[in-house]
PyMOL commands that place a pseudoatom at each C-alpha (Angstrom):
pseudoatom trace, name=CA, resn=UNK, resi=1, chain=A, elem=C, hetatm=0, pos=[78.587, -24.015, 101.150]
pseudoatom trace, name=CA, resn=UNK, resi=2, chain=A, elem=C, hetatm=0, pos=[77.338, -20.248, 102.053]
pseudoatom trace, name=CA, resn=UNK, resi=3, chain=A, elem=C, hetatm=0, pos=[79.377, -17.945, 103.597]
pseudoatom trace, name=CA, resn=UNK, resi=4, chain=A, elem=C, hetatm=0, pos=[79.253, -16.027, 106.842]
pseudoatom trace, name=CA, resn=UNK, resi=5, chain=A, elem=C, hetatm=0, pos=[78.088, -13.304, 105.044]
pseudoatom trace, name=CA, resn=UNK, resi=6, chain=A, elem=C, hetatm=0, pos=[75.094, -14.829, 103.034]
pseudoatom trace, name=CA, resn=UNK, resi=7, chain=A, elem=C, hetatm=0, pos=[73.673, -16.715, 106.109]
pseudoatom trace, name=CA, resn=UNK, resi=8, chain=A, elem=C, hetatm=0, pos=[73.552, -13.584, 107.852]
pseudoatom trace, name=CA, resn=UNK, resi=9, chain=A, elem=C, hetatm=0, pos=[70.104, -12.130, 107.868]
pseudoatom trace, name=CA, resn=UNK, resi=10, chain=A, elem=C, hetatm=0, pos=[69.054, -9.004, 105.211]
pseudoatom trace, name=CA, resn=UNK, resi=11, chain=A, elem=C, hetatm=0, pos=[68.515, -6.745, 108.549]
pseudoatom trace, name=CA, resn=UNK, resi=12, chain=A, elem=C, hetatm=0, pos=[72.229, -7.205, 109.158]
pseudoatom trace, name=CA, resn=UNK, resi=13, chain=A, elem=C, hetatm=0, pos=[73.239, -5.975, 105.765]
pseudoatom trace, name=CA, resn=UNK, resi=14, chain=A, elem=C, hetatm=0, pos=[72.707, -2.233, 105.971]
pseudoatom trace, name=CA, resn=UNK, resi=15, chain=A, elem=C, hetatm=0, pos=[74.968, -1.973, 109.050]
pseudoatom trace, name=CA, resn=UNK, resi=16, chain=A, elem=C, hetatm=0, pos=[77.887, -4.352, 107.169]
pseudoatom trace, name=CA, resn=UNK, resi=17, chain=A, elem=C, hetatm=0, pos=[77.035, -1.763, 104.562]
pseudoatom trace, name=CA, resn=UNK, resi=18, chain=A, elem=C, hetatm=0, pos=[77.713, 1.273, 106.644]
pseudoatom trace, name=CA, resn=UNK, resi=19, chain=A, elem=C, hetatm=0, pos=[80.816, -0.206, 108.257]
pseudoatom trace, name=CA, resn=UNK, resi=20, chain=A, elem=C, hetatm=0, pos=[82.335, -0.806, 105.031]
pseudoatom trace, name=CA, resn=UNK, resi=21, chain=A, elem=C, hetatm=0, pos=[81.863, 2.131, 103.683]
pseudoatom trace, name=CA, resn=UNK, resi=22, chain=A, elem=C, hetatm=0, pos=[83.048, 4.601, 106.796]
pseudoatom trace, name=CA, resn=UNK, resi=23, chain=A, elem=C, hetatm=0, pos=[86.469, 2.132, 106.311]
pseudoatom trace, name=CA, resn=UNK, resi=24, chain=A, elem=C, hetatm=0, pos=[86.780, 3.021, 102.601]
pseudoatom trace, name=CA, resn=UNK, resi=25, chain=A, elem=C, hetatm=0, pos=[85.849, 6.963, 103.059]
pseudoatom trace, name=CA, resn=UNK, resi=26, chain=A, elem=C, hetatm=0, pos=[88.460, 7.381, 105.904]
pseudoatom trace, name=CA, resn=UNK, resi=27, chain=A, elem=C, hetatm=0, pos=[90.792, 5.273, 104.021]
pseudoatom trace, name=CA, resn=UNK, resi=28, chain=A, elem=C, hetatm=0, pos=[90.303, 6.724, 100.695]
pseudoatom trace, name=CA, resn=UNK, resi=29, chain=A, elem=C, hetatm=0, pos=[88.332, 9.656, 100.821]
pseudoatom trace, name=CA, resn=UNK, resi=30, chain=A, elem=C, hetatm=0, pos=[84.516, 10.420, 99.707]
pseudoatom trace, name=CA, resn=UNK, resi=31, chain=A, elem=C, hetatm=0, pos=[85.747, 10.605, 95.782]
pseudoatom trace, name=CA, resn=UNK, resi=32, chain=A, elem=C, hetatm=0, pos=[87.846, 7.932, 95.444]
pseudoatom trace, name=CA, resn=UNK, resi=33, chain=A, elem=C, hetatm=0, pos=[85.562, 5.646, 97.002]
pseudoatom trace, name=CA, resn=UNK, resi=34, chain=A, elem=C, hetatm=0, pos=[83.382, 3.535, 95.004]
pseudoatom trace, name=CA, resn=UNK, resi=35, chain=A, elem=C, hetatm=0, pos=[80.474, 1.572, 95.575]
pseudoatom trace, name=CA, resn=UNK, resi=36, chain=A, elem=C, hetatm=0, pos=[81.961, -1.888, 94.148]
pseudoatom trace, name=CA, resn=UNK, resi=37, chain=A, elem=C, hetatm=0, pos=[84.533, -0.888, 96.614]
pseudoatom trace, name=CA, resn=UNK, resi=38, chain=A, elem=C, hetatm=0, pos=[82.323, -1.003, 99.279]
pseudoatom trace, name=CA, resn=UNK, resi=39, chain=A, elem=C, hetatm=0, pos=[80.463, -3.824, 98.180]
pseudoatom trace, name=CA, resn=UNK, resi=40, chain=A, elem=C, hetatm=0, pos=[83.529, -6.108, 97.795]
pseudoatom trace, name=CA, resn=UNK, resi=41, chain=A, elem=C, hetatm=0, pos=[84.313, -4.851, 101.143]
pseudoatom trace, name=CA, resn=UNK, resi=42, chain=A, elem=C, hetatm=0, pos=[81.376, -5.689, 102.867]
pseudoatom trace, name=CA, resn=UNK, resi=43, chain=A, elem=C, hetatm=0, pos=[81.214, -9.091, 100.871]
pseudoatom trace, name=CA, resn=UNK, resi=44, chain=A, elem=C, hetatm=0, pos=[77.933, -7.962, 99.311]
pseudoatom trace, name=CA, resn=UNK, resi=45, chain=A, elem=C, hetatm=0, pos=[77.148, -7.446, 95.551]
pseudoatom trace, name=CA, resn=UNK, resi=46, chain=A, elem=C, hetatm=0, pos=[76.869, -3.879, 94.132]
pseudoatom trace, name=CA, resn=UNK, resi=47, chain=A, elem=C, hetatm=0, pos=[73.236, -4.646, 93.174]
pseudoatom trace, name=CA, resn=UNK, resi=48, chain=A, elem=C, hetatm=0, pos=[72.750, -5.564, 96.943]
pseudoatom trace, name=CA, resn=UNK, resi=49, chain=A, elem=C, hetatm=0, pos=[73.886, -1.842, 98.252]
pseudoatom trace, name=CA, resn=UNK, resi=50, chain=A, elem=C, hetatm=0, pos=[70.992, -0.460, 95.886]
pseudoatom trace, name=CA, resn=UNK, resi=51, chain=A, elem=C, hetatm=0, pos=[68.699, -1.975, 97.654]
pseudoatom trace, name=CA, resn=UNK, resi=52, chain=A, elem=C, hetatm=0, pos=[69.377, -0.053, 101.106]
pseudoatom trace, name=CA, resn=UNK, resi=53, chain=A, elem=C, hetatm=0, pos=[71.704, 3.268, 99.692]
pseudoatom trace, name=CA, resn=UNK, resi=54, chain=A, elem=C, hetatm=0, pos=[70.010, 5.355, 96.411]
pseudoatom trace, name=CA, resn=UNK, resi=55, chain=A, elem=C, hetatm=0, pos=[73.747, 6.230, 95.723]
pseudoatom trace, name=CA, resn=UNK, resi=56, chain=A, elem=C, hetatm=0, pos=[76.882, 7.390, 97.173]
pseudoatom trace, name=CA, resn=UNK, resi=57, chain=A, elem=C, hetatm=0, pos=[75.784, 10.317, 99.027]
pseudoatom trace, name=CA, resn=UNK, resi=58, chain=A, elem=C, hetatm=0, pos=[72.809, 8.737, 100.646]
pseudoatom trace, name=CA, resn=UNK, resi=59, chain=A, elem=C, hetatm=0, pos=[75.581, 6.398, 101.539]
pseudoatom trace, name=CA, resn=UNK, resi=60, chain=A, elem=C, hetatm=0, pos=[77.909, 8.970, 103.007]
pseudoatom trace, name=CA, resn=UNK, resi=61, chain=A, elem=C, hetatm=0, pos=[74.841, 10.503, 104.707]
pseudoatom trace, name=CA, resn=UNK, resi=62, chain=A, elem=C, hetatm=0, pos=[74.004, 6.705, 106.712]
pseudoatom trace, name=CA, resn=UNK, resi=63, chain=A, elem=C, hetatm=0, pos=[77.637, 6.827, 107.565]
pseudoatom trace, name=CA, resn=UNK, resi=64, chain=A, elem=C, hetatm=0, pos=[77.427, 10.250, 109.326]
pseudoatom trace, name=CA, resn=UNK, resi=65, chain=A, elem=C, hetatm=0, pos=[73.630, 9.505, 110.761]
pseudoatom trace, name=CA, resn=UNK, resi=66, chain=A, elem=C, hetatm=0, pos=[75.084, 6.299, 112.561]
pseudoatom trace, name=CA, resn=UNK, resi=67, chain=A, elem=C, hetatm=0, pos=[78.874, 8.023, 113.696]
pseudoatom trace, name=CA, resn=UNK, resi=68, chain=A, elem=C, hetatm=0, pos=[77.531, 11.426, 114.729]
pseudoatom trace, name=CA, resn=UNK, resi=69, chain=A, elem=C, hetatm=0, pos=[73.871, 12.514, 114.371]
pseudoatom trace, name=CA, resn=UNK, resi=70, chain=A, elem=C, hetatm=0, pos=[72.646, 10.060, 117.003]
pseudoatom trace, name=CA, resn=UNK, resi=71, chain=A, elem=C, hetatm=0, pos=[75.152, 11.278, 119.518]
pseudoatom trace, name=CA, resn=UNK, resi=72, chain=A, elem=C, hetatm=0, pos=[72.629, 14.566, 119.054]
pseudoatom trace, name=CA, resn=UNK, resi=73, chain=A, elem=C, hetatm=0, pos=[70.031, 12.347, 119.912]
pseudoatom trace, name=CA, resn=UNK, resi=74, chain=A, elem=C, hetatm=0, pos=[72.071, 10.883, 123.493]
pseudoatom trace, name=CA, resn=UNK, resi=75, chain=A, elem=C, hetatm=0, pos=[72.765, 15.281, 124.401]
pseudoatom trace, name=CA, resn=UNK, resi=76, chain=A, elem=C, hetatm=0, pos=[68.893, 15.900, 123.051]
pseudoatom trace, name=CA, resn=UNK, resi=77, chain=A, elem=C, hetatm=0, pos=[67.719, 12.928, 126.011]
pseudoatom trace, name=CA, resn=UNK, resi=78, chain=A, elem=C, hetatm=0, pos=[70.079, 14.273, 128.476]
pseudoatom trace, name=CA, resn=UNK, resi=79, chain=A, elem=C, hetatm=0, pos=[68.654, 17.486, 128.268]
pseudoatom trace, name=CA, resn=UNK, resi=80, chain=A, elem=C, hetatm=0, pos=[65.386, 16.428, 128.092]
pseudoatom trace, name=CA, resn=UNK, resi=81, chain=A, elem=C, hetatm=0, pos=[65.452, 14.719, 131.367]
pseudoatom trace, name=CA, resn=UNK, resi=82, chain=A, elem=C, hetatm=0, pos=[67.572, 17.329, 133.023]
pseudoatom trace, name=CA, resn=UNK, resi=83, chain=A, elem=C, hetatm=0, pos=[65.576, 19.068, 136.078]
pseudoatom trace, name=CA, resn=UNK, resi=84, chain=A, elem=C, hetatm=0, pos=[67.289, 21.648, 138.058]
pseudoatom trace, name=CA, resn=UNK, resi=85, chain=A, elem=C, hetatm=0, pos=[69.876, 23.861, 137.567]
pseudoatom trace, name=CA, resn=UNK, resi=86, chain=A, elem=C, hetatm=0, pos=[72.009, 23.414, 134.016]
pseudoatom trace, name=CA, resn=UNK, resi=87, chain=A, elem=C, hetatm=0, pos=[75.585, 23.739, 134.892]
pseudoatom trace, name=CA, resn=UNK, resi=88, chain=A, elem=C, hetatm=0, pos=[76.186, 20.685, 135.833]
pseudoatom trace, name=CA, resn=UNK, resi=89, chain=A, elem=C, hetatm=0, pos=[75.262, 19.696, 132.195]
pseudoatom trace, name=CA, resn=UNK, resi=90, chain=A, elem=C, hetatm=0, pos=[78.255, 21.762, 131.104]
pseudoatom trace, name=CA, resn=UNK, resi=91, chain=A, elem=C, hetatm=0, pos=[80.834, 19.323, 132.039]
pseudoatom trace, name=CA, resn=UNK, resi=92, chain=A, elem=C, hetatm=0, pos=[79.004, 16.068, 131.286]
pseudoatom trace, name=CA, resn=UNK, resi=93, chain=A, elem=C, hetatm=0, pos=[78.081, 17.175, 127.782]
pseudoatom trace, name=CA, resn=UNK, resi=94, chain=A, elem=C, hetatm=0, pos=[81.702, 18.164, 126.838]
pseudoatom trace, name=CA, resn=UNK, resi=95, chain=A, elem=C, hetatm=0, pos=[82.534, 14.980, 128.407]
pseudoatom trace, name=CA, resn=UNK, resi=96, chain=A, elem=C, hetatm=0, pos=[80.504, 13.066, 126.135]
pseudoatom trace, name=CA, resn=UNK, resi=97, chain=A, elem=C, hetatm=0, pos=[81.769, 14.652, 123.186]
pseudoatom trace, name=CA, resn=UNK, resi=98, chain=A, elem=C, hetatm=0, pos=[84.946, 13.925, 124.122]
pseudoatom trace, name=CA, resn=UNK, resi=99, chain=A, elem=C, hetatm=0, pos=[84.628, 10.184, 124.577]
pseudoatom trace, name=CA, resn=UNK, resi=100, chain=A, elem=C, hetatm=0, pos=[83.111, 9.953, 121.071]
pseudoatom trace, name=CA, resn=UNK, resi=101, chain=A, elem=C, hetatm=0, pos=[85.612, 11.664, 119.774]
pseudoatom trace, name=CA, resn=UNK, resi=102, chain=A, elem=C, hetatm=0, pos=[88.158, 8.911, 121.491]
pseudoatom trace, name=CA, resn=UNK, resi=103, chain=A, elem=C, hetatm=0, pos=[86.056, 6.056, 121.331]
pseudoatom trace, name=CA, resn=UNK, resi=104, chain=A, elem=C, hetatm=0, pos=[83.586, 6.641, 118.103]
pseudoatom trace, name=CA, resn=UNK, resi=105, chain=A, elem=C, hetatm=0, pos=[84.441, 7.569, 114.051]
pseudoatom trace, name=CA, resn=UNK, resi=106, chain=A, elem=C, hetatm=0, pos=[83.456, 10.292, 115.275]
pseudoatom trace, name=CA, resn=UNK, resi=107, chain=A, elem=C, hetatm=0, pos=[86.367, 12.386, 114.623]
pseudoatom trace, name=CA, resn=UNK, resi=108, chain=A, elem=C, hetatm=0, pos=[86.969, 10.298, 111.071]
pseudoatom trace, name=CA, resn=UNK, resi=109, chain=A, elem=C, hetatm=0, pos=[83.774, 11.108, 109.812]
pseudoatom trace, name=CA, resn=UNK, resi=110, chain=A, elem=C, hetatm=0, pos=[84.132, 15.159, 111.078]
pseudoatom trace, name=CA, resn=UNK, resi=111, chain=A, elem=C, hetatm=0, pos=[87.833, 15.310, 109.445]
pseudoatom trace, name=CA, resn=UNK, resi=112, chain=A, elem=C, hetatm=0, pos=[86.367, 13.712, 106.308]
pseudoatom trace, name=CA, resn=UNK, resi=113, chain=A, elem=C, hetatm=0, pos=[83.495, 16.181, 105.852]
pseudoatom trace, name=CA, resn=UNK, resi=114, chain=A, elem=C, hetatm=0, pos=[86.156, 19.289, 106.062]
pseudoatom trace, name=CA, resn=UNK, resi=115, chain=A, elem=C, hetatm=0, pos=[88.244, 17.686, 103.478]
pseudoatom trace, name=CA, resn=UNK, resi=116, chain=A, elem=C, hetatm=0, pos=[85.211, 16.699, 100.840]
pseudoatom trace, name=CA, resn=UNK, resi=117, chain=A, elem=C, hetatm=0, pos=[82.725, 19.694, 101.073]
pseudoatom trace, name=CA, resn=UNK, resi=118, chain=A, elem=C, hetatm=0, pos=[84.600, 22.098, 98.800]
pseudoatom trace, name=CA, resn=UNK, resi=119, chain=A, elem=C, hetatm=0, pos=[84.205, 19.456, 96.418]
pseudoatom trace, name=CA, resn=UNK, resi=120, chain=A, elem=C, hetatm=0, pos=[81.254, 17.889, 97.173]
pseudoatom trace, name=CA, resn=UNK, resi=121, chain=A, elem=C, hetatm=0, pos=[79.274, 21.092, 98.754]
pseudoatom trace, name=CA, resn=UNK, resi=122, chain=A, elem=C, hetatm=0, pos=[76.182, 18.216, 99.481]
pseudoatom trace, name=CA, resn=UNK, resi=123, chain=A, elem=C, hetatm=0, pos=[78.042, 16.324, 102.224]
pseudoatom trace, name=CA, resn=UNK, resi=124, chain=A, elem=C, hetatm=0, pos=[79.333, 19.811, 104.031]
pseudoatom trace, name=CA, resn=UNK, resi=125, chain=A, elem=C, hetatm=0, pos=[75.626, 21.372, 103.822]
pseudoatom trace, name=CA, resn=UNK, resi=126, chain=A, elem=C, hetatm=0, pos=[74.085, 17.236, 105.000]
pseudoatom trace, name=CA, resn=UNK, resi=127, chain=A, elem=C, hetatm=0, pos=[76.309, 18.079, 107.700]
pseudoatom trace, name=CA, resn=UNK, resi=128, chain=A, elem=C, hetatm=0, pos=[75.292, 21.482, 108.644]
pseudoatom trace, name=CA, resn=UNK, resi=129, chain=A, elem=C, hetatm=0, pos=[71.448, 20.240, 108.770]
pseudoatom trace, name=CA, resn=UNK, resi=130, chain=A, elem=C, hetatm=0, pos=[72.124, 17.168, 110.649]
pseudoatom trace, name=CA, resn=UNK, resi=131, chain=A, elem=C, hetatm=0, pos=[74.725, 17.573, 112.917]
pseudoatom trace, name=CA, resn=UNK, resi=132, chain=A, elem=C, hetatm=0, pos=[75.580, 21.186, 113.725]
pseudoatom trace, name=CA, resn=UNK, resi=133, chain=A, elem=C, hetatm=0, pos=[72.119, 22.826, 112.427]
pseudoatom trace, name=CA, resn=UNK, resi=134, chain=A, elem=C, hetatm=0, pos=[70.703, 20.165, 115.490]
pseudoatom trace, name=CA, resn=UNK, resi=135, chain=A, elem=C, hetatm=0, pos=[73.536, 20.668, 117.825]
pseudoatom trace, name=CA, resn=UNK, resi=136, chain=A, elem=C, hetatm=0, pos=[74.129, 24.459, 117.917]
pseudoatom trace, name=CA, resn=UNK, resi=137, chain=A, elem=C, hetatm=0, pos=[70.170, 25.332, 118.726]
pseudoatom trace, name=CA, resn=UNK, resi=138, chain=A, elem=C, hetatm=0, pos=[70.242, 22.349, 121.345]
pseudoatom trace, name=CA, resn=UNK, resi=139, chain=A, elem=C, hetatm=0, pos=[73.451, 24.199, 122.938]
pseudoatom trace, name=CA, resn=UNK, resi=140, chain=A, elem=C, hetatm=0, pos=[72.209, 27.543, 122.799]
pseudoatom trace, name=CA, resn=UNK, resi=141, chain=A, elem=C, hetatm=0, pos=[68.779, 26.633, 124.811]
pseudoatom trace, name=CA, resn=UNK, resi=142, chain=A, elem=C, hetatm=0, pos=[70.681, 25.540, 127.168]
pseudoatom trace, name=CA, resn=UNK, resi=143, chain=A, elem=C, hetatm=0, pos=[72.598, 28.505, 127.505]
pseudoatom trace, name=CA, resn=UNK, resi=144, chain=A, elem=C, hetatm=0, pos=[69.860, 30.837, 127.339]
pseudoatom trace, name=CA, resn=UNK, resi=145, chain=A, elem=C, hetatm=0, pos=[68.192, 28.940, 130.563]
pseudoatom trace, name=CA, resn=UNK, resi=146, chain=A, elem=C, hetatm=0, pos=[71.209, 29.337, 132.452]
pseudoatom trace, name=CA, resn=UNK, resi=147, chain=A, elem=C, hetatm=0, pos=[70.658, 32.841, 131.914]
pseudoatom trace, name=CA, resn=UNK, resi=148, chain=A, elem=C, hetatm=0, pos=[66.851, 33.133, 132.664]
pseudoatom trace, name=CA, resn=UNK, resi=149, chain=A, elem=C, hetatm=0, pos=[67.661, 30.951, 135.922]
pseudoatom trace, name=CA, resn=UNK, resi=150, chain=A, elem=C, hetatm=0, pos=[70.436, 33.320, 137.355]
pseudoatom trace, name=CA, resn=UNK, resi=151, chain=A, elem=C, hetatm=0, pos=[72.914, 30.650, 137.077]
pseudoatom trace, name=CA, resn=UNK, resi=152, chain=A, elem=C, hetatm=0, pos=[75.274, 32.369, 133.851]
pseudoatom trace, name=CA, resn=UNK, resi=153, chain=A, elem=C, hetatm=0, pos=[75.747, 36.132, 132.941]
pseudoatom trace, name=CA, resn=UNK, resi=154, chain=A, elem=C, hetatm=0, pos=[74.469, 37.873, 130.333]
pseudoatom trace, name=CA, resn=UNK, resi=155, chain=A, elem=C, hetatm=0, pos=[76.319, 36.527, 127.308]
pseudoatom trace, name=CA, resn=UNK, resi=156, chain=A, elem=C, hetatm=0, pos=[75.473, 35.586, 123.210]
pseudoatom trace, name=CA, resn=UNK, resi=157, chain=A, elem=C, hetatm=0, pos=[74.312, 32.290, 123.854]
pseudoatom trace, name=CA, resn=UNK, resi=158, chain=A, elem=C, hetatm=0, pos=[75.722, 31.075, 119.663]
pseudoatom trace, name=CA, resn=UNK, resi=159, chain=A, elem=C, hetatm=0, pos=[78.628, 32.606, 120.489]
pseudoatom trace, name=CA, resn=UNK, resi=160, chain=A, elem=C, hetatm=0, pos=[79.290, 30.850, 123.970]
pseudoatom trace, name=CA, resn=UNK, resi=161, chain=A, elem=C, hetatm=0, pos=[78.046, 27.741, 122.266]
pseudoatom trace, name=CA, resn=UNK, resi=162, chain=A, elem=C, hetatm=0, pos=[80.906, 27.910, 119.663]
pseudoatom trace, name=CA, resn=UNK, resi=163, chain=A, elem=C, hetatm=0, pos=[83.551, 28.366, 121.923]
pseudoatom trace, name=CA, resn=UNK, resi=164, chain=A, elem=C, hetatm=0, pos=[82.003, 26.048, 124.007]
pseudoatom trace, name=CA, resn=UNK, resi=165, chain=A, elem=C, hetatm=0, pos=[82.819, 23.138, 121.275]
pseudoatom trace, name=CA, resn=UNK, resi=166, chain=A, elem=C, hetatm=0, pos=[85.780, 25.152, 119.830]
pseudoatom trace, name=CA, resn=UNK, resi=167, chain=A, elem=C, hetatm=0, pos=[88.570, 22.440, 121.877]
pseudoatom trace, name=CA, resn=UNK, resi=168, chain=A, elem=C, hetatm=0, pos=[86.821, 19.215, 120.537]
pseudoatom trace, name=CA, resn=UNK, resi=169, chain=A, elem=C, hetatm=0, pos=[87.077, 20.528, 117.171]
pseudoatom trace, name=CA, resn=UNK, resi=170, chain=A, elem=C, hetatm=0, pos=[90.623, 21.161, 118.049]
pseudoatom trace, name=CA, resn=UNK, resi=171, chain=A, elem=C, hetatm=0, pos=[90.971, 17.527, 119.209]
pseudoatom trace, name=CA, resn=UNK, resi=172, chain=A, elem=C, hetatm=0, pos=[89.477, 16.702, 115.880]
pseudoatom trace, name=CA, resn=UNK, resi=173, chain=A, elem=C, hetatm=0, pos=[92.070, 18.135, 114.154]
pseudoatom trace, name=CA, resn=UNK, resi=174, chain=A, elem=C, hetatm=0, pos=[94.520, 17.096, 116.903]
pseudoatom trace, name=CA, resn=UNK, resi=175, chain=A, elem=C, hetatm=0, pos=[93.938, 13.081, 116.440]
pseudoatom trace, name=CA, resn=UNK, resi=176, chain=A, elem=C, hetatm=0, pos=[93.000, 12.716, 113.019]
pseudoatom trace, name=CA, resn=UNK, resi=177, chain=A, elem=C, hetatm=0, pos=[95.738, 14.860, 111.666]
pseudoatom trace, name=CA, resn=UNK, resi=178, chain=A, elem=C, hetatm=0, pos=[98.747, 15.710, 113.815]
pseudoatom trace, name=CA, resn=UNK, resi=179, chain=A, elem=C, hetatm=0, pos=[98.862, 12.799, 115.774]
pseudoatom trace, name=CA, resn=UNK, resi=180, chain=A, elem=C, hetatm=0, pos=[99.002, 10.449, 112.760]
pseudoatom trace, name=CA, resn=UNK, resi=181, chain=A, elem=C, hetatm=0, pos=[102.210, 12.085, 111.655]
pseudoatom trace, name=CA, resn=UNK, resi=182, chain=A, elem=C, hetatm=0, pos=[103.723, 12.056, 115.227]
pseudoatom trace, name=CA, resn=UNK, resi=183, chain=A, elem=C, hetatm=0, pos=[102.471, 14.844, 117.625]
pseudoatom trace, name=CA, resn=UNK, resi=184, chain=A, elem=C, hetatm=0, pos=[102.096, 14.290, 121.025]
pseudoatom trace, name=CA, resn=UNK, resi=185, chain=A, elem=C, hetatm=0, pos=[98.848, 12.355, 121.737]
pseudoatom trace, name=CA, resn=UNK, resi=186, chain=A, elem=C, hetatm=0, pos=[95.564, 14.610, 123.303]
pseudoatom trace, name=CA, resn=UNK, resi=187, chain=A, elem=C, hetatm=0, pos=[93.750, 13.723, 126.080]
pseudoatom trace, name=CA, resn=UNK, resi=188, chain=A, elem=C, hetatm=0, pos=[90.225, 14.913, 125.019]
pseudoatom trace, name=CA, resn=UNK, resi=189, chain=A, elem=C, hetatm=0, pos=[88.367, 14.446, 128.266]
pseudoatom trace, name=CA, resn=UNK, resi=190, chain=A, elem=C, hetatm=0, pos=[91.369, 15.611, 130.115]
pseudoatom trace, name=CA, resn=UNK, resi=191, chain=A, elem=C, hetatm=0, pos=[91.279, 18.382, 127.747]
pseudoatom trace, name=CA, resn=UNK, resi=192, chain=A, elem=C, hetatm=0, pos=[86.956, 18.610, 127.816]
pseudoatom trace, name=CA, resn=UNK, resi=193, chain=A, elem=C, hetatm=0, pos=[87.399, 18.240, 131.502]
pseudoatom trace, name=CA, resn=UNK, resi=194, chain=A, elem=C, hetatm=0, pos=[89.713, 21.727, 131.972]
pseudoatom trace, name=CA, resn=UNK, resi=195, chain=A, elem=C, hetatm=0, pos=[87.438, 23.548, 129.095]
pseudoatom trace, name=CA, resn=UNK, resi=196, chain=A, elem=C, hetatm=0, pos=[84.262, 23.146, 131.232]
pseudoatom trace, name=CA, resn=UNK, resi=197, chain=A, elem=C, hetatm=0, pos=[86.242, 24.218, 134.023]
pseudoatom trace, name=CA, resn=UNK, resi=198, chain=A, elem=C, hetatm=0, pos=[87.142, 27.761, 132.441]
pseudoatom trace, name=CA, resn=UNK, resi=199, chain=A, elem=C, hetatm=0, pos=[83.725, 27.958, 131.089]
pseudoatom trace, name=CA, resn=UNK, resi=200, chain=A, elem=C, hetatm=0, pos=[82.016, 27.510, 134.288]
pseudoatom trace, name=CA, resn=UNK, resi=201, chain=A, elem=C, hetatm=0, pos=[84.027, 30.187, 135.755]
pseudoatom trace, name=CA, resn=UNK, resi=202, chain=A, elem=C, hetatm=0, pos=[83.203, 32.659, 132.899]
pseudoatom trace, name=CA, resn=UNK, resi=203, chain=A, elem=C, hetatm=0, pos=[79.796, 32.258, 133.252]
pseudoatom trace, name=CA, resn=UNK, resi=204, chain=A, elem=C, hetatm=0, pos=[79.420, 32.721, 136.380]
pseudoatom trace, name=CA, resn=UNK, resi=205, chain=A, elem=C, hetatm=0, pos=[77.236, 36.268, 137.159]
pseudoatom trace, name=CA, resn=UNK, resi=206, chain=A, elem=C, hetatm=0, pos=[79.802, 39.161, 137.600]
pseudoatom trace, name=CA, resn=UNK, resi=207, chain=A, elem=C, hetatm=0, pos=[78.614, 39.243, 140.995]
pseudoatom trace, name=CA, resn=UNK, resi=208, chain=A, elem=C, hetatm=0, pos=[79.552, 36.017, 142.078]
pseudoatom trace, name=CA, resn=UNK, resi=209, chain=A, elem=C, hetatm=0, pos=[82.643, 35.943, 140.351]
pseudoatom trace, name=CA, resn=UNK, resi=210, chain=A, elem=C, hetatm=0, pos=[84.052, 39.468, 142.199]
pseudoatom trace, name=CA, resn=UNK, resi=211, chain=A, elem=C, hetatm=0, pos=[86.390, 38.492, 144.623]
for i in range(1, 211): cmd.bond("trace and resi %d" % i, "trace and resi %d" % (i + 1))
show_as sticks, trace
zoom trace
C-alpha cells in the first residue's frame, strides 16, 4: 500500500522539501545538516531532492526565498499601491515585520544566517542580495519621498532606514536567543508599534515639531 507521502502529487514535493529542511537547519544548523537528513525527513529519497535542489545551498537559498524574500515582495505591493502621503506606511510596514517575525520562520531563518555566514560566506552574501540588498533600497525610496513631499525632514534616508529596522532585528535576537533560555518574552508589534511612534515624531519637519 503507498504512503501519504507517495500519493501526494510531484508539485507537492518541493514545499515538503523546503519544510523539512528549514526544521533540520534551525534544529541543527546549516553544516550539520545533511541532505539524507532532509530527505528521510520529508519521507522522500535523496535522489528525489536532486531533482528540485542542485545541492545544499540552493537548498538553504529555497528555504530563505519562501520564509523571508517574499515578505519583500508583500512591502514591494504595499508600496506599489500606496497613493498619498507615506507616513502612514511607517507603522503598517513595521507592523508587518513584526508579525512575521511572531508568526513566520522568519526570525529562525535570520538567526541562522548570522550564525552560518562566517563559515559559509555564500548563505550571508544570498542573504544580502535577496533580502536586505531588496529591502534597504525599497525602504530608502520611501524615505526619500517623504522628504520630496514635505512630510519628513531632511535626513540620510540608509541611515533612517537602518534604524528604522534596528528593533526587529533586536526582536530577532530577542526570541530566537534570549527567550529560549528564559528572558522575558517580547512583544514585537507592541514593540514595532512604539518604534513607529518615535520615528514618526523624529521625522517630522523641525518646523512642525517646535513647540
Amino acid at each position: 500500500m503507498k504512503t501519504a507521502k507517495q500519493r501526494r502529487a510531484p508539485s507537492e514535493r518541493p514545499q515538503e522539501i523546503l519544510d523539512a529542511a528549514l526544521a533540520l537547519f534551525v534544529e541543527k544548523g546549516f553544516a550539520a545538516t545533511r541532505l539524507d537528513d532532509v530527505a528521510a525527513r520529508a519521507g522522500l529519497s535523496k535522489a528525489a531532492i536532486y531533482l528540485y535542489f542542485a545541492d545544499k545551498t540552493a537548498l538553504f537559498q529555497g528555504v530563505v526565498r519562501q520564509a523571508i524574500a517574499s515578505n519583500i515582495m508583500t512591502v514591494e505591493a504595499m508600496l506599489a499601491a500606496h497613493r498619498g502621503p507615506v507616513a502612514p506606511l511607517l507603522p503598517r510596514i513595521l507592523d508587518f515585520m513584526a508579525s512575521r517575525i511572531e508568526e513566520t520562520p522568519m526570525a529562525a531563518v535570520a538567526k541562522l544566517v548570522i550564525a552560518e555566514s562566517r563559515a559559509f560566506p555564500e548563505i550571508g552574501r544570498f542573504y544580502l542580495k535577496e533580502v536586505i540588498g531588496r529591502g534597504i533600497p525599497l525602504m530608502e525610496s520611501l524615505i526619500a519621498r517623504g522628504i520630496a513631499q514635505g512630510e519628513f525632514r531632511k535626513v540620510d534616508p540608509g541611515l533612517t532606514v537602518r534604524t528604522m529596522v534596528g528593533p526587529m532585528l533586536l526582536a530577532v535576537i530577542w526570541r530566537t536567543v534570549f527567550e529560549p533560555i528564559g528572558a522575558e518574552p517580547l512583544d514585537v508589534r507592541a514593540l514595532a508599534r512604539h518604534h513607529a511612534d518615535l520615528m514618526l515624531h523624529a521625522l517630522r519637519p523641525v518646523a512642525e515639531a517646535s513647540p
